[in-house]
mmJSON file of the N, C-alpha and C atoms, coordinates in Angstrom:
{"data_MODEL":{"atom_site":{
"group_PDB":["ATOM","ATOM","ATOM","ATOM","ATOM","ATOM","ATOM","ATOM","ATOM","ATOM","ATOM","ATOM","ATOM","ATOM","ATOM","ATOM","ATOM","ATOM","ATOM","ATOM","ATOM","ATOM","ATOM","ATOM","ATOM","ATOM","ATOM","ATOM","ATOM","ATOM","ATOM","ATOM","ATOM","ATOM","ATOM","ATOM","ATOM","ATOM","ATOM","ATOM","ATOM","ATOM","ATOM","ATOM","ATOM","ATOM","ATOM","ATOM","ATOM","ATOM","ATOM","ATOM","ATOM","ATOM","ATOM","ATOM","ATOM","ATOM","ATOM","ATOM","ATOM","ATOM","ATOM","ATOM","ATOM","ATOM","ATOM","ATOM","ATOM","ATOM","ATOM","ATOM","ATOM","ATOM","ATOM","ATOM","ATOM","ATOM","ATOM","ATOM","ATOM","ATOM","ATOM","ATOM","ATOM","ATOM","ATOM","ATOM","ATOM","ATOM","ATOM","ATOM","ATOM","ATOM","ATOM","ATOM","ATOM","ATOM","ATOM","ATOM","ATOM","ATOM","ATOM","ATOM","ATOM","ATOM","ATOM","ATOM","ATOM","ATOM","ATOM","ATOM","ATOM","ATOM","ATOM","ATOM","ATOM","ATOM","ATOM","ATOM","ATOM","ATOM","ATOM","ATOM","ATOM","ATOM","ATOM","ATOM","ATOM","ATOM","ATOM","ATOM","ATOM","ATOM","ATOM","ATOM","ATOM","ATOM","ATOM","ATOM","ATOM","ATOM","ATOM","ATOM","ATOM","ATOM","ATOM","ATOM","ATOM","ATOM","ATOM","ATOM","ATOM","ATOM","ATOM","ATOM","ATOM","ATOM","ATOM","ATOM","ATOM","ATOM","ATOM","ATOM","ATOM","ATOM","ATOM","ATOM","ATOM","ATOM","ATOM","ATOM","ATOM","ATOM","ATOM","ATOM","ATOM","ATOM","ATOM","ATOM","ATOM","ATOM","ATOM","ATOM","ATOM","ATOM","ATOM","ATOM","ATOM","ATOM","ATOM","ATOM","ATOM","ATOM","ATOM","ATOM","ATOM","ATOM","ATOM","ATOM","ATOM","ATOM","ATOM","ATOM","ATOM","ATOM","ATOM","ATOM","ATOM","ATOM","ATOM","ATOM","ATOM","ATOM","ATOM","ATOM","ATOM","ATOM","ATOM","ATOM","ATOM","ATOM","ATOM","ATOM","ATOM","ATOM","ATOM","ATOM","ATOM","ATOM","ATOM"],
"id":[1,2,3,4,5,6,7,8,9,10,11,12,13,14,15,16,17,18,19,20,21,22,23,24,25,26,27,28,29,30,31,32,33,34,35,36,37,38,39,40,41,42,43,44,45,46,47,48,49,50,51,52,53,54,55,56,57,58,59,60,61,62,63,64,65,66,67,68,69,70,71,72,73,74,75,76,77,78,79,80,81,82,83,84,85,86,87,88,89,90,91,92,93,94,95,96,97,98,99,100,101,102,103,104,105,106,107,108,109,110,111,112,113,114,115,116,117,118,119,120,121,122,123,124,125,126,127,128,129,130,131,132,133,134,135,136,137,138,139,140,141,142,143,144,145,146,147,148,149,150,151,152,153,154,155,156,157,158,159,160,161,162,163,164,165,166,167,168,169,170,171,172,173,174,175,176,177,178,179,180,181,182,183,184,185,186,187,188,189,190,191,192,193,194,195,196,197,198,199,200,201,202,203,204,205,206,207,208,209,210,211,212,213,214,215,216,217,218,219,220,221,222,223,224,225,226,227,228,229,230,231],
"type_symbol":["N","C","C","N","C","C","N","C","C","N","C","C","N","C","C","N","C","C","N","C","C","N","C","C","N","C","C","N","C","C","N","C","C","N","C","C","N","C","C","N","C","C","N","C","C","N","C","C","N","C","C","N","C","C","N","C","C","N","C","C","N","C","C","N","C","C","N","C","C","N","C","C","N","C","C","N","C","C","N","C","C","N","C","C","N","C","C","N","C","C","N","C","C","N","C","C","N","C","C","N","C","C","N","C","C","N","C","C","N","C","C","N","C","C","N","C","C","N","C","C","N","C","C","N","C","C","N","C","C","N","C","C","N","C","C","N","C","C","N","C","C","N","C","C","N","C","C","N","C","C","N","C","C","N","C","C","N","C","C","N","C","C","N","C","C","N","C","C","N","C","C","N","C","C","N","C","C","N","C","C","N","C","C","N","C","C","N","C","C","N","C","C","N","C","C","N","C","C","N","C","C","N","C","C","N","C","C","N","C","C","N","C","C","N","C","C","N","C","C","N","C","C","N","C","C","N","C","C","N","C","C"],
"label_atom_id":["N","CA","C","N","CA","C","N","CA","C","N","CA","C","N","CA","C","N","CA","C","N","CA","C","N","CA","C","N","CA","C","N","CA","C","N","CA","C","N","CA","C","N","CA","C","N","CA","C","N","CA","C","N","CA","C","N","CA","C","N","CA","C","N","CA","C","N","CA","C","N","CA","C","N","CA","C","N","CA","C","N","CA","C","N","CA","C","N","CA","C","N","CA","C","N","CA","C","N","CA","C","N","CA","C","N","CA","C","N","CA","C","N","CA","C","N","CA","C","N","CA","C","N","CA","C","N","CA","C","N","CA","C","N","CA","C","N","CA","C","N","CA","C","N","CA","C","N","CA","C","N","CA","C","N","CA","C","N","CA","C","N","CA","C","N","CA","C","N","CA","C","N","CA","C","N","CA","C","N","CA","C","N","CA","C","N","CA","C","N","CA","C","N","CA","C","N","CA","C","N","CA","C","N","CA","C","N","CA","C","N","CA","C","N","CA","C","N","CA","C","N","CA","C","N","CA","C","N","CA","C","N","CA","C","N","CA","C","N","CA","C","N","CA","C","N","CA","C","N","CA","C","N","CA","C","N","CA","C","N","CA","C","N","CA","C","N","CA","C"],
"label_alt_id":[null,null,null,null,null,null,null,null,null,null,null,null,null,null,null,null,null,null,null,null,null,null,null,null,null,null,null,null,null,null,null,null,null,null,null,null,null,null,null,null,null,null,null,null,null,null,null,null,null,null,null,null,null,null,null,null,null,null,null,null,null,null,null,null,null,null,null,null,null,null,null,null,null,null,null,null,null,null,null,null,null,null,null,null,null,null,null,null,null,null,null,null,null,null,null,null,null,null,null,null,null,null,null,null,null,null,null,null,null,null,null,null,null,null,null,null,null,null,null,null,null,null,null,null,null,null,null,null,null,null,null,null,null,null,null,null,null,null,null,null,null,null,null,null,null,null,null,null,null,null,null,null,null,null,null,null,null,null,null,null,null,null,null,null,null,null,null,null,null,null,null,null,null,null,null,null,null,null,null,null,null,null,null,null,null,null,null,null,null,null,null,null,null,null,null,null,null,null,null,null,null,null,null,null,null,null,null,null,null,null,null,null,null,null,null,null,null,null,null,null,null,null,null,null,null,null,null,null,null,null,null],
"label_comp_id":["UNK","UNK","UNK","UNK","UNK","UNK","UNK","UNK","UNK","UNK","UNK","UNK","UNK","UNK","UNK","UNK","UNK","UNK","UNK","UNK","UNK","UNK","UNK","UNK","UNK","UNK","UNK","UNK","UNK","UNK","UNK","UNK","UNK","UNK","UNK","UNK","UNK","UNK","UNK","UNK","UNK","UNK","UNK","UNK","UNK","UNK","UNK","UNK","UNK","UNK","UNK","UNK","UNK","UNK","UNK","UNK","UNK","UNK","UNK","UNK","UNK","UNK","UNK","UNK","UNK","UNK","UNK","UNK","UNK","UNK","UNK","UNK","UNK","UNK","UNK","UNK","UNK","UNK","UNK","UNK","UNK","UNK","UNK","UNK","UNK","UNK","UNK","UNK","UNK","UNK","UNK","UNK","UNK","UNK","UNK","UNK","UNK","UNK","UNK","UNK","UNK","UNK","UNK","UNK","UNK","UNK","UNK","UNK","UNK","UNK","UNK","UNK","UNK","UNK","UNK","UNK","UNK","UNK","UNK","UNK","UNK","UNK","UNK","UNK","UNK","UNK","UNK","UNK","UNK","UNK","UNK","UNK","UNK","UNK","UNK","UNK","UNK","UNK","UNK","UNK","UNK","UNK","UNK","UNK","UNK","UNK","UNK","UNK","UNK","UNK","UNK","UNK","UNK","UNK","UNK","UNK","UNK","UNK","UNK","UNK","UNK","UNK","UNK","UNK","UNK","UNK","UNK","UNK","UNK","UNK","UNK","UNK","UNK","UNK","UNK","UNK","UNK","UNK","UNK","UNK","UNK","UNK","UNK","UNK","UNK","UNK","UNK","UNK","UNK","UNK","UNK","UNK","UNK","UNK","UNK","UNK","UNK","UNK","UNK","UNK","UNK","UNK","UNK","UNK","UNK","UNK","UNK","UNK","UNK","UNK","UNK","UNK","UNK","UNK","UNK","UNK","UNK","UNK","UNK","UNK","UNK","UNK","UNK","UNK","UNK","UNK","UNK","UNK","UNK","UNK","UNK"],
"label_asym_id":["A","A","A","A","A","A","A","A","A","A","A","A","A","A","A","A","A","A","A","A","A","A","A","A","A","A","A","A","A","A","A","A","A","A","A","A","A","A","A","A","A","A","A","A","A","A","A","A","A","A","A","A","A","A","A","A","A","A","A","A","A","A","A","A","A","A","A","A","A","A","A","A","A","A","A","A","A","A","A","A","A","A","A","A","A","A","A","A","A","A","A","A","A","A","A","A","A","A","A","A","A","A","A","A","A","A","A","A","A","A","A","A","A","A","A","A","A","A","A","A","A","A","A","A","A","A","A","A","A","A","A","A","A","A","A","A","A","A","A","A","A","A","A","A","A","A","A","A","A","A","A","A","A","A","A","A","A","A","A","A","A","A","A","A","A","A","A","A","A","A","A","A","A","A","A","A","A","A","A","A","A","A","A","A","A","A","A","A","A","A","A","A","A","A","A","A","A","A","A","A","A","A","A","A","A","A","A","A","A","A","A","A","A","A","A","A","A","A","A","A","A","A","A","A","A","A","A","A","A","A","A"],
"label_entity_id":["1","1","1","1","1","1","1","1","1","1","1","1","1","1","1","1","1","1","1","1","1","1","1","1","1","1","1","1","1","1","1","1","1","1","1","1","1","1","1","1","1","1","1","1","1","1","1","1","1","1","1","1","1","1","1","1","1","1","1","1","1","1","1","1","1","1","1","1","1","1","1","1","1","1","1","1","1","1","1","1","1","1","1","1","1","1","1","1","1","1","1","1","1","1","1","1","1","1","1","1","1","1","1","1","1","1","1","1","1","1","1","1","1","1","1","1","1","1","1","1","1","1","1","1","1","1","1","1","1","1","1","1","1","1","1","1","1","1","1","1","1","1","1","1","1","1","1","1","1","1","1","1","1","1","1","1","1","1","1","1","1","1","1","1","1","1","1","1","1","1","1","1","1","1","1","1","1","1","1","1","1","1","1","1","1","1","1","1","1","1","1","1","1","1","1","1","1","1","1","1","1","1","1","1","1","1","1","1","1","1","1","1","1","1","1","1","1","1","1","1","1","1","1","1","1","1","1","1","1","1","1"],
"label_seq_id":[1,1,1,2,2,2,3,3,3,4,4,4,5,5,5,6,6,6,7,7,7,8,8,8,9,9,9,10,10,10,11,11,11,12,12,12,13,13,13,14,14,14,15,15,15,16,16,16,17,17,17,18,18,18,19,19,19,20,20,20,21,21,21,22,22,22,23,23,23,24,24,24,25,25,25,26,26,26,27,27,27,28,28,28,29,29,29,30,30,30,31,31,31,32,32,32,33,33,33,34,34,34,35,35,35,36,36,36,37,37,37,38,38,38,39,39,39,40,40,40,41,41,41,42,42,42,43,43,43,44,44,44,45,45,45,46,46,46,47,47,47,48,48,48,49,49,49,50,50,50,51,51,51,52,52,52,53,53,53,54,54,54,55,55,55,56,56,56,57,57,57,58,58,58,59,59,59,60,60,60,61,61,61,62,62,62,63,63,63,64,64,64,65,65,65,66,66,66,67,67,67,68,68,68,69,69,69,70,70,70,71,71,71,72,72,72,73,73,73,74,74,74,75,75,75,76,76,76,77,77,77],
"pdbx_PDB_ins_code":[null,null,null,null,null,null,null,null,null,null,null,null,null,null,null,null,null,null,null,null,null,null,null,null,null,null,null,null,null,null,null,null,null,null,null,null,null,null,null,null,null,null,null,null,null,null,null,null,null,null,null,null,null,null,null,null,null,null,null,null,null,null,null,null,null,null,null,null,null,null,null,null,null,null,null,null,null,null,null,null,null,null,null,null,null,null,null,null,null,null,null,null,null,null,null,null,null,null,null,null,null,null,null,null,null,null,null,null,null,null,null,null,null,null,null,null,null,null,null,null,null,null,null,null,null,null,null,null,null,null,null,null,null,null,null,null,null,null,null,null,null,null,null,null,null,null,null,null,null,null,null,null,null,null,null,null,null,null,null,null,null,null,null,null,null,null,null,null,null,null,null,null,null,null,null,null,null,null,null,null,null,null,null,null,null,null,null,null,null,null,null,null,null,null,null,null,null,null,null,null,null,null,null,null,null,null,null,null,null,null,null,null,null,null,null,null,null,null,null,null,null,null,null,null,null,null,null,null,null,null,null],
"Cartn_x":[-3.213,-4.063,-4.182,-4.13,-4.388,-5.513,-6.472,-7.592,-7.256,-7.154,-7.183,-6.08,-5.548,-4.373,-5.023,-6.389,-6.839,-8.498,-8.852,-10.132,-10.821,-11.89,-12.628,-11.751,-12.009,-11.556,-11.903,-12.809,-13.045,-14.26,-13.638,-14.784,-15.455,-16.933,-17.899,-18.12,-18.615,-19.223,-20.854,-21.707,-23.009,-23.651,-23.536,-24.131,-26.109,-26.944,-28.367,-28.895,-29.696,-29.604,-28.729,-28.664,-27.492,-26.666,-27.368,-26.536,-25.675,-24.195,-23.163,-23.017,-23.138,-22.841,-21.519,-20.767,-19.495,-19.67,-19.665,-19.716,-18.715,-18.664,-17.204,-17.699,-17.041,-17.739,-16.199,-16.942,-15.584,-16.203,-15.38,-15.576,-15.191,-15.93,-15.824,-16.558,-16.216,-16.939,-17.749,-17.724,-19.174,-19.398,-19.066,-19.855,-19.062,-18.573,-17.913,-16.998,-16.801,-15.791,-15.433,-13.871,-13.264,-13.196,-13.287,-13.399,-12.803,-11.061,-10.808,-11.567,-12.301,-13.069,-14.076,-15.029,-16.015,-16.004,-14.509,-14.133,-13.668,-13.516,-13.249,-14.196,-15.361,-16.785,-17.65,-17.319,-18.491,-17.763,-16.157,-15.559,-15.709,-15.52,-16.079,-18.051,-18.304,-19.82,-19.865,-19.643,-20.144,-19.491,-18.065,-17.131,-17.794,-18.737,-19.275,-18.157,-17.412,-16.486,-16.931,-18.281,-18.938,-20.219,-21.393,-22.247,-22.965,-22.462,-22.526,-21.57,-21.186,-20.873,-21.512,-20.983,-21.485,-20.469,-20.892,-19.962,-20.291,-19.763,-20.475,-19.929,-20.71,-20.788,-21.599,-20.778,-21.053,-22.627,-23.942,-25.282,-25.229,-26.285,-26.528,-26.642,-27.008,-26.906,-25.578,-24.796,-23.958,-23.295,-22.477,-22.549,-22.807,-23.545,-24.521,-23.865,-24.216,-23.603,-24.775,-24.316,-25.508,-24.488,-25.488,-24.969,-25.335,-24.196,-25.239,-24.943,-25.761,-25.343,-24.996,-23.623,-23.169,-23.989,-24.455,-24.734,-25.955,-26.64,-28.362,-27.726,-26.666,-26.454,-26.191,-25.275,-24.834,-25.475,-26.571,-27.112,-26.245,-25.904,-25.014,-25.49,-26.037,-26.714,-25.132],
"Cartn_y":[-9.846,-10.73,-12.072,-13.186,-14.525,-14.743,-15.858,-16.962,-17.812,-18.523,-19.838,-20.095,-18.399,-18.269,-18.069,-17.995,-18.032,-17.945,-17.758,-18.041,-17.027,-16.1,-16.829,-16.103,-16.553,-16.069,-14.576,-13.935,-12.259,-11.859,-10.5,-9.977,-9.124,-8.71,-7.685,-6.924,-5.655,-4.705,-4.375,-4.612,-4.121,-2.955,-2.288,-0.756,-0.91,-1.081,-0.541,0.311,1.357,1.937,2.666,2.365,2.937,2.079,0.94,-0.682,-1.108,-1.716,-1.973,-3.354,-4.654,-5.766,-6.043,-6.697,-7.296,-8.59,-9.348,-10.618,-11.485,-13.005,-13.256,-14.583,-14.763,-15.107,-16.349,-17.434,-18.744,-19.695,-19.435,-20.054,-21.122,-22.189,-23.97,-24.558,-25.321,-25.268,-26.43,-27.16,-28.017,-27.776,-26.818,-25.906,-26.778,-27.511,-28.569,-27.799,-27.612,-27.091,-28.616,-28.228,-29.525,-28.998,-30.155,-29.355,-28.149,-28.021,-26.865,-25.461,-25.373,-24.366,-24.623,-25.696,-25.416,-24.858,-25.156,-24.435,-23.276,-22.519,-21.179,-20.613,-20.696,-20.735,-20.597,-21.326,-21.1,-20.391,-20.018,-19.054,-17.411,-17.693,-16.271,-15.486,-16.813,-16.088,-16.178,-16.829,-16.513,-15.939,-15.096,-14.032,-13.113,-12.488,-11.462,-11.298,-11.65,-11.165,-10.908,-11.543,-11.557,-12.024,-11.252,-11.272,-12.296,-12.889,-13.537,-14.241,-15.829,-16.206,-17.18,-16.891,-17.308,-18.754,-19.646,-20.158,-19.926,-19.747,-19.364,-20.966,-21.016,-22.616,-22.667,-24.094,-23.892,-24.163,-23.963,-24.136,-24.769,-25.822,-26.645,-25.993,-24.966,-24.019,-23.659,-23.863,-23.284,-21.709,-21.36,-19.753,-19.443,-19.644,-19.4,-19.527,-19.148,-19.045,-19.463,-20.38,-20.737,-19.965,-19.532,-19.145,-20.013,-20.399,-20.878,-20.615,-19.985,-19.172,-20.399,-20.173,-21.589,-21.451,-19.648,-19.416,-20.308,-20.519,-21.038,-22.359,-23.079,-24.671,-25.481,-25.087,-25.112,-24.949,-24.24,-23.668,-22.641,-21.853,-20.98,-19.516,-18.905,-17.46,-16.56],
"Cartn_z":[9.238,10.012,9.304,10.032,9.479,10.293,9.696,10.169,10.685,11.497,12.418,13.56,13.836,14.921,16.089,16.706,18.294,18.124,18.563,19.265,20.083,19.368,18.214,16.871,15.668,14.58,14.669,14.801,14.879,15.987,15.955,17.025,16.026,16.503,16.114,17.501,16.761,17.541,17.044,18.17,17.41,18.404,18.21,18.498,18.431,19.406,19.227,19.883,19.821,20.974,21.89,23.052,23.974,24.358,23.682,24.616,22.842,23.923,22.748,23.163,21.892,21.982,21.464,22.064,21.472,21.222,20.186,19.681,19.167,19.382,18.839,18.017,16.893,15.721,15.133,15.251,15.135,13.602,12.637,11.386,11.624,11.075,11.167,9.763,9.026,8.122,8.474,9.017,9.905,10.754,11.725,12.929,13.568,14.089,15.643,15.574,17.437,18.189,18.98,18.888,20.161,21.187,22.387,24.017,24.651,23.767,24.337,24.373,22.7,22.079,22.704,23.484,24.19,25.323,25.916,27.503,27.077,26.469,25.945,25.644,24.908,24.673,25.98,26.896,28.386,29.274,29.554,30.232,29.387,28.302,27.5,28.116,27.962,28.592,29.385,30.518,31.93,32.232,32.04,32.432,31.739,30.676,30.272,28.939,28.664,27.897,26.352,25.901,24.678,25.077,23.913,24.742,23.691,22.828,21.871,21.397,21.045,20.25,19.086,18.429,16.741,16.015,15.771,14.663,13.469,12.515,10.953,10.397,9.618,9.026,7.632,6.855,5.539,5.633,4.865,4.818,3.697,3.907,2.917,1.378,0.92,-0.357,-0.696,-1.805,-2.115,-1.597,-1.399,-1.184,0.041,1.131,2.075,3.452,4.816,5.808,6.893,7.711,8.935,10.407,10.722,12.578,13.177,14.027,15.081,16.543,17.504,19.156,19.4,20.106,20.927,22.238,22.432,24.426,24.558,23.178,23.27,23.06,22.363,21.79,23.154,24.119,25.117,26.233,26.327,27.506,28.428,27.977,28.838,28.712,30.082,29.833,30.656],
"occupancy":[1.0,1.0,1.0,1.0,1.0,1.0,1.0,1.0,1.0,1.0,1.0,1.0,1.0,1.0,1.0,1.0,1.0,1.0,1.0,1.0,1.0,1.0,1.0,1.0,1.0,1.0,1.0,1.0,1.0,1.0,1.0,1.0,1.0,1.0,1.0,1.0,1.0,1.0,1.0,1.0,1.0,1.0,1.0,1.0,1.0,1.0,1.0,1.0,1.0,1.0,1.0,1.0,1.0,1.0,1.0,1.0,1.0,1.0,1.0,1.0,1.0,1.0,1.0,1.0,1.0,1.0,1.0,1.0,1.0,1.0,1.0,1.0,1.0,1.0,1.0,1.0,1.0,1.0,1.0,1.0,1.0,1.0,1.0,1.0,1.0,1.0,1.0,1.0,1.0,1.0,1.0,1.0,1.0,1.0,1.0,1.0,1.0,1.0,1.0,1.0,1.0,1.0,1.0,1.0,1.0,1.0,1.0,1.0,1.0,1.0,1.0,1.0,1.0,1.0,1.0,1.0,1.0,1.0,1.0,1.0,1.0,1.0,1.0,1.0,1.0,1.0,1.0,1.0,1.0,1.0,1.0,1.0,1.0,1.0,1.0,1.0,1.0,1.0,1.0,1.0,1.0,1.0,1.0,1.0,1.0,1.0,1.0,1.0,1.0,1.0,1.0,1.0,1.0,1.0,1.0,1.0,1.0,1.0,1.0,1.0,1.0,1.0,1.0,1.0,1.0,1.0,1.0,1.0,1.0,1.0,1.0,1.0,1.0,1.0,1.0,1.0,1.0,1.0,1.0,1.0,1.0,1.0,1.0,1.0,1.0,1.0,1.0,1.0,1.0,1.0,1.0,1.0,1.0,1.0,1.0,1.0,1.0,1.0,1.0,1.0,1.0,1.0,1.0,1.0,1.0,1.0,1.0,1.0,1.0,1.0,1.0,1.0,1.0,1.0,1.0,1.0,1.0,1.0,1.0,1.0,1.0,1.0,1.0,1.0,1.0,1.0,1.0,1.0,1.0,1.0,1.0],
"B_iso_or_equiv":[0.0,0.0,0.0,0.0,0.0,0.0,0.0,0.0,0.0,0.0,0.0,0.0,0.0,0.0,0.0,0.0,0.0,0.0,0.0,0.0,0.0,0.0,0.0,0.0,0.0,0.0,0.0,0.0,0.0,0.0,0.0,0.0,0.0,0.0,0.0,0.0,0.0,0.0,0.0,0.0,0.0,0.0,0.0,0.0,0.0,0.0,0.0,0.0,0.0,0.0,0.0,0.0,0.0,0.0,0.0,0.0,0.0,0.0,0.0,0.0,0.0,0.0,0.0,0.0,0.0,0.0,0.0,0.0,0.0,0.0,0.0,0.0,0.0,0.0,0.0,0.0,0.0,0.0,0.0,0.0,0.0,0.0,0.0,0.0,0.0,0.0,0.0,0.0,0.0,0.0,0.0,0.0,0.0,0.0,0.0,0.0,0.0,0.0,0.0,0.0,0.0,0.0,0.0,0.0,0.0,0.0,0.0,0.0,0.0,0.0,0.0,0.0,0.0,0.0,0.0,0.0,0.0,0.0,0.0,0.0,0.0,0.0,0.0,0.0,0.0,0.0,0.0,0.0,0.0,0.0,0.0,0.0,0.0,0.0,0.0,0.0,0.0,0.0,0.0,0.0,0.0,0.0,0.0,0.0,0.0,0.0,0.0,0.0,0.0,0.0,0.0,0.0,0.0,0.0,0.0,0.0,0.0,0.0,0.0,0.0,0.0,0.0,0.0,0.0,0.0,0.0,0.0,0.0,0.0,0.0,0.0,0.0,0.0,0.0,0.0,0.0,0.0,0.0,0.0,0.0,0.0,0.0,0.0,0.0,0.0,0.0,0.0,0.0,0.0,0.0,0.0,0.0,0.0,0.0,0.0,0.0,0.0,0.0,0.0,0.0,0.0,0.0,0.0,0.0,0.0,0.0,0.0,0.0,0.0,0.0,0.0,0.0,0.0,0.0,0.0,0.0,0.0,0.0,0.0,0.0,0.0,0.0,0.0,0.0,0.0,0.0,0.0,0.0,0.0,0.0,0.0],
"pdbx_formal_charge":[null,null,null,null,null,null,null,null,null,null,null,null,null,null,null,null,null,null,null,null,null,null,null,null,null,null,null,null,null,null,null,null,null,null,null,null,null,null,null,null,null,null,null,null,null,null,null,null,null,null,null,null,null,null,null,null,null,null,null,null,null,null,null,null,null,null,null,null,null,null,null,null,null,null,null,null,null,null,null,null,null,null,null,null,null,null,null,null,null,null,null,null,null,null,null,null,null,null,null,null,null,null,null,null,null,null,null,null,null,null,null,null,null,null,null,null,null,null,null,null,null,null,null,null,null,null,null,null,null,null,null,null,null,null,null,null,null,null,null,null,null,null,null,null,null,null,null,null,null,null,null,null,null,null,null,null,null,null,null,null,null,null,null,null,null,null,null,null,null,null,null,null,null,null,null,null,null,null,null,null,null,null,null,null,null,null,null,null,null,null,null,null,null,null,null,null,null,null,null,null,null,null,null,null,null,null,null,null,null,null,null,null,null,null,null,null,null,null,null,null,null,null,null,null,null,null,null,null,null,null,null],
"auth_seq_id":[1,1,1,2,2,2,3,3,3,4,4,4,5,5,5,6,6,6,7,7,7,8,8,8,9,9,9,10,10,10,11,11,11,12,12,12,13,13,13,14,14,14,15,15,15,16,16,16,17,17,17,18,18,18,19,19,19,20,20,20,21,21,21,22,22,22,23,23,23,24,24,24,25,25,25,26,26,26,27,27,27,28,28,28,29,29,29,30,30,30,31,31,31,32,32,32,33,33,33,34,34,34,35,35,35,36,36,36,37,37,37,38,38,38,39,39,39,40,40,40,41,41,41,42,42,42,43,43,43,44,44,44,45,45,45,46,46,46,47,47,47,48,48,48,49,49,49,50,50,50,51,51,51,52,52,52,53,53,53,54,54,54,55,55,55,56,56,56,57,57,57,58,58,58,59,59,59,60,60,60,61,61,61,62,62,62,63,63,63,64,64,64,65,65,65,66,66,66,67,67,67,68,68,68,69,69,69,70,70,70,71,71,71,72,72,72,73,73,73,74,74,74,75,75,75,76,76,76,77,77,77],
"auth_comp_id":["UNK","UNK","UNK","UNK","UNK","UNK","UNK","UNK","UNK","UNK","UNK","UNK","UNK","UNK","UNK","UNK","UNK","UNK","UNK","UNK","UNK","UNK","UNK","UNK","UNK","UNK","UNK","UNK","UNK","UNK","UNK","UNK","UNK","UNK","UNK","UNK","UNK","UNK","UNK","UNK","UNK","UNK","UNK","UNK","UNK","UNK","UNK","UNK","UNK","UNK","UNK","UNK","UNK","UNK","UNK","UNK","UNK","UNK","UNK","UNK","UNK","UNK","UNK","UNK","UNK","UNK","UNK","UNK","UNK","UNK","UNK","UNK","UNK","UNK","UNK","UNK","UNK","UNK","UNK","UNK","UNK","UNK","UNK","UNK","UNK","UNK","UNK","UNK","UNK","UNK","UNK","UNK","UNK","UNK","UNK","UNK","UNK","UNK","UNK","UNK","UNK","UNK","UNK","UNK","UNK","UNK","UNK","UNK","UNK","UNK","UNK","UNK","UNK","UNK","UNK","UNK","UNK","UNK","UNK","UNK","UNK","UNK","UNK","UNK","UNK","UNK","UNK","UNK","UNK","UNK","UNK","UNK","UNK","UNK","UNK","UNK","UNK","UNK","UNK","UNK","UNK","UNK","UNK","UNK","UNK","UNK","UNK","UNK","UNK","UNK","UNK","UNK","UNK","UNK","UNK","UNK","UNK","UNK","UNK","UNK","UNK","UNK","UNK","UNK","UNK","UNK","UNK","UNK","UNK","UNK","UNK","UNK","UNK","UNK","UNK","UNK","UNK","UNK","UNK","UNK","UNK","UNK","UNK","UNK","UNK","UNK","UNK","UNK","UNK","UNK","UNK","UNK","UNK","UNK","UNK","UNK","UNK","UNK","UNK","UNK","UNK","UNK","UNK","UNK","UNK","UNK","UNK","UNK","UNK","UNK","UNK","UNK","UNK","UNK","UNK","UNK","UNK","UNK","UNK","UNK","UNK","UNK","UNK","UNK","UNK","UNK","UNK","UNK","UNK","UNK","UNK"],
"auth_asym_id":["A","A","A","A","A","A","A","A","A","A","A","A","A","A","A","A","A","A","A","A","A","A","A","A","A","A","A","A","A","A","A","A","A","A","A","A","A","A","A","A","A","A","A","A","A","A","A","A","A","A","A","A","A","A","A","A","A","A","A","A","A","A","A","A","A","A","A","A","A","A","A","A","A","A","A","A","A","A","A","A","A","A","A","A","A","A","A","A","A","A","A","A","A","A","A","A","A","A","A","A","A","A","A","A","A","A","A","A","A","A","A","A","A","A","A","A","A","A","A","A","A","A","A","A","A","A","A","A","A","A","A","A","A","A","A","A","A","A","A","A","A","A","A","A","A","A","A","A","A","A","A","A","A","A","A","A","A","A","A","A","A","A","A","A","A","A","A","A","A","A","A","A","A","A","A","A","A","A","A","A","A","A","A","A","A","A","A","A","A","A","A","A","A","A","A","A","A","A","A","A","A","A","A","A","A","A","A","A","A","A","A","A","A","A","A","A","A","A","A","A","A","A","A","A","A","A","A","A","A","A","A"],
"auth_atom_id":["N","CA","C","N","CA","C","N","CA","C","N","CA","C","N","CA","C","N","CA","C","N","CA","C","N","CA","C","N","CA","C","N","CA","C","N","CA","C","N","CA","C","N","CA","C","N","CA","C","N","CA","C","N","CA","C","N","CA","C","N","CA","C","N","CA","C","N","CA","C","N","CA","C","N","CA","C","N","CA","C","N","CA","C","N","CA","C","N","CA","C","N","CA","C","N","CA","C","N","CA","C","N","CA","C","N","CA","C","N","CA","C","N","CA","C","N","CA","C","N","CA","C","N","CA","C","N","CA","C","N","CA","C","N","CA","C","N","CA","C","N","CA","C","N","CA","C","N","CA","C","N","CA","C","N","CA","C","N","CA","C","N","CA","C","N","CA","C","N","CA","C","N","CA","C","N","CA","C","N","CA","C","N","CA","C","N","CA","C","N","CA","C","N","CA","C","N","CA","C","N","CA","C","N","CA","C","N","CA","C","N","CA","C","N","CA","C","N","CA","C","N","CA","C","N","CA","C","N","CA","C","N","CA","C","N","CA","C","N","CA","C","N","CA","C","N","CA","C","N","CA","C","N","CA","C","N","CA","C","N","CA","C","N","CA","C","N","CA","C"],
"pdbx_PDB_model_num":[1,1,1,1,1,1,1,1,1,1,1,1,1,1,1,1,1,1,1,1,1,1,1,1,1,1,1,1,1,1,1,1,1,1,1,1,1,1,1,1,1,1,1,1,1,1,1,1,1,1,1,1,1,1,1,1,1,1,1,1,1,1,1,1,1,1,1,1,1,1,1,1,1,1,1,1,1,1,1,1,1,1,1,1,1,1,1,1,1,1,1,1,1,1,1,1,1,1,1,1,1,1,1,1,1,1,1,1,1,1,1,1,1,1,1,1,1,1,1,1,1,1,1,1,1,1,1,1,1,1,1,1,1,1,1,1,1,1,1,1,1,1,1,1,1,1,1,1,1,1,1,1,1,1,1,1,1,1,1,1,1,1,1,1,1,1,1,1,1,1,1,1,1,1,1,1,1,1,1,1,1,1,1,1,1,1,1,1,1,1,1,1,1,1,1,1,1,1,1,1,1,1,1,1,1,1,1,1,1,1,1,1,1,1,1,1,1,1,1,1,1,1,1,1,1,1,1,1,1,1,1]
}}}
């Protein structure tokens, strides 16, 4: 497996309950997506295809990781 061959970089599975989230999780190290990754980003959610996406991004602390929901950055339920 390589990093930076499609979009998003990885999927998760989160299991709670009876209900299963699939999440898709795009490393950027300043969080910006270019337009294509935003039109990939709002066809992913409003098709249901993830019920979450994430960018992980460097945080101002050394070491450290910021999320941030594109579905809430965007406005997209």
């Amino acid at each position: 497996m390589t990093i930076g061959t499609g979009f998003p970089d990885f999927i998760c599975f989160k299991k709670s309950n009876e209900k299963q989230e699939v999440r898709g999780i795009e490393a950027k190290s300043q969080g910006y997506l270019d337009k294509e990754e935003r039109k990939k980003v709002e066809w992913y959610l409003k098709n249901k295809i993830f019920s979450k996406i994430l960018v992980a991004k460097k945080a101002k602390k050394a070491g450290q990781i910021e999320y941030i929901n594109l579905g809430e950055k965007y406005g997209i339920k």
